[in-house]
Steps between C-alpha positions, in 0.01 A plus 500: 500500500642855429587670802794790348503703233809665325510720215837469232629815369829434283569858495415720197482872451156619417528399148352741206335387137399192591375196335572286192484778282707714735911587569655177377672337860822523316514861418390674803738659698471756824725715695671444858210654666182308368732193618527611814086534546483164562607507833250761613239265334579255672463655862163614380407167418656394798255734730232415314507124550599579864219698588234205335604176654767376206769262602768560284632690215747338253755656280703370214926542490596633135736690342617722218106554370500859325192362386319590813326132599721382783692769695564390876896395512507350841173372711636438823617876520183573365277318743744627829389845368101449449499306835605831673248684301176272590372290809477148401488415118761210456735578174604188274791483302346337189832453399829519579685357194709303698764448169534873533615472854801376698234269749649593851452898395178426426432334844689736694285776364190310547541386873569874568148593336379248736621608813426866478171463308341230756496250245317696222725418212420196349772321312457390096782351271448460092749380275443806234409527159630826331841416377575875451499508912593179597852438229564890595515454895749166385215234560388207238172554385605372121645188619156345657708180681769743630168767614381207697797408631563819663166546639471197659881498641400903642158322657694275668761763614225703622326248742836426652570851569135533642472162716876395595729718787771418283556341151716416226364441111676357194358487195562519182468917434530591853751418795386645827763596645871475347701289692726794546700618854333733716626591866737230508281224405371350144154592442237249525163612562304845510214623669208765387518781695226563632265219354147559429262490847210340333555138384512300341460767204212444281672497150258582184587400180296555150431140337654483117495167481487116563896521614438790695248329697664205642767774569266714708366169664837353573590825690176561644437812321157687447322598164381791297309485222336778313262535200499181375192330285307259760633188340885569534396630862353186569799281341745763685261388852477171500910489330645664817254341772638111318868652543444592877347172527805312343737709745338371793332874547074396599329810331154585443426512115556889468728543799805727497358702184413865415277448217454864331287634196398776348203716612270767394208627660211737331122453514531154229767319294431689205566844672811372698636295156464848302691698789802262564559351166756806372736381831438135446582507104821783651631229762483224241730741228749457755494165619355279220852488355649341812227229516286591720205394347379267752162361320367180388317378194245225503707236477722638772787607325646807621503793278799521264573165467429305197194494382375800805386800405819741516347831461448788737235424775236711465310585834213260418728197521584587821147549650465149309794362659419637848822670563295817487192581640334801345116651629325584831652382842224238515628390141885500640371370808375178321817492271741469807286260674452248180903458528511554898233130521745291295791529758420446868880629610460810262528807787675759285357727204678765339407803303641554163593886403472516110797690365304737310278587824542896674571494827241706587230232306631252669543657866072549448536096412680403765241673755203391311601129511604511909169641550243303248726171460712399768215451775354269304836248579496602895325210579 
């Protein structure tokens, strides 16, 4: 049963000329200070969801985009600063590219978040997928073994330096630490100083595929998954729950997931679909190209592969597919709750912010949804 709600904003500027027949993604370009808005964004966002009974609010790590989508550099800096700006709002990192990171900087900065925030940064790891970020910061995103390989050896680096007093890690990209002479002795172990105050640290990951599952199983990791068609969501379910099974890990079909879609609200579905299409068809400019068309035909064969449909989702397959829900809150109301029955571990639902979507639109949203949808999940 949902209890939480959490609302994913990946960072973009208030984005101009929008729609499939607007600025092609490619050629838009903005100065140093339309970059910066998304910070202040984000606080109001922040205060917003704060004030109206949200749980968390996710960002997305990225880097280099001129283009104006994805903006926020660094999360856990980002969520240490909203947490001093609001009361209780939780602040996910949705994700850290761990490739991009060296894993015990990224832990040392986290279990600082954690101490002086109470515990209101929540901790996400991806494995990336723009090569002009990931290559650039020295990570393997081209190489898909080697991207795997590093992830998974910076996973495991991670839960040492969260659980263990001291520890020592060899592996094949990382050695942690260099057997080297310090004080008069040869170094054997380290310690993170200090270690995070709340554990065992609930890790989030986003689920890309059947490989990456038993990997988040193996290592008890939780799942996000966003705006996908209800077939692959269902596949993506019951994949994950049989890989916690396998590991030993008794779940609840459901269990350890953030399940997230795409929502509009306006007196009917025709209304709402007219209003939000220009920032659906805008967010799927940008990110059809790197595959994230997350739909199913018929047959169950996910779009783009052969014999799939490999064109541009329009906003009509997605009220089809269920990964949005588009009308009145009684109409979103019975949208969330057709998915919520299937999965008796389910707890978690997340709120999608299309790309294309002003802040101010979606502030009124945000409000409108806490106060006409979410009481319908508080019991």
């Amino acid at each position: 049963m949902i209890k939480r709600f959490h609302v994913l904003y990946v960072g973009q500027i208030d984005l101009d000329n929008i729609g499939l027949q607007g600025t092609p993604a490619n050629d838009r370009r903005y100065t140093n200070d339309r970059f910066a808005e998304v910070f202040w964004t984000a606080r109001r966002m922040a205060r917003a969801m704060d004030e109206t009974g949200y749980h968390a609010l996710w960002t997305a790590e990225h880097h280099f985009q001129h283009e104006g989508y994805e903006c926020l550099p660094n999360l856990i800096q980002l969520g240490l600063w909203l947490a001093t700006q609001t009361e209780r709002l939780k602040f996910g990192c949705g994700f850290n590219v761990l490739p991009m990171w060296h894993p015990l900087r990224l832990a040392e900065d986290y279990a600082m978040a954690d101490i002086v925030t109470g515990g209101r940064v929540i901790m996400g790891v991806g494995r990336g997928y723009h090569t002009r970020e990931v290559e650039t910061f020295g990570g393997p995103l081209i190489d898909a073994d080697k991207n795997r390989e590093v992830f998974e050896e910076g996973v495991q680096l991670l839960l040492k330096a969260f659980n263990e007093d001291s520890f020592s890690f060899k592996g094949k990209h990382f050695t942690c630490p260099p057997e080297v002479d310090y004080r008069g002795y040869k170094l054997k172990e380290i310690t993170l100083v200090p270690r995070p105050i709340n554990r065992p640290v609930p890790i989030y990951m986003p689920i890309a595929s059947g490989r990456t599952i038993d990997m988040m199983a193996k290592y008890d990791l939780k799942a996000m998954v966003v705006l996908n068609g209800e077939k692959i969501l269902d596949d993506v379910v019951r994949a994950y729950h049989e890989a916690c099974a396998a590991h030993g890990r008794d779940k609840q079909l459901g269990q350890d997931m953030i399940w997230g879609a795409g929502i509009y609200l306006a007196k009917d579905q025709e209304e709402a679909i007219r209003e939000i299409e220009p920032a659906h068809d805008e967010r799927y400019k940008w990110f059809a190209p790197f595959g994230f068309v997350r739909y199913a035909d018929e047959t169950g064969r996910t779009w783009g592969t052969p014999g799939a449909p490999a064109r541009i989702p329009s906003l009509r397959d997605g009220v089809a597919q269920k990964a949005w829900f588009c009308g009145s809150p009684q109409q979103v109301i019975d949208g969330i709750k057709s998915i919520e029955a299937k999965y008796p571990g389910m707890e978690d639902f997340m709120v999608h912010w299309a790309e294309g979507l002003s802040p101010s639109v979606f502030e009124e949203q945000l409000r409108w949804f806490a106060r006409d949808v979410m009481p319908a999940f508080a019991t």
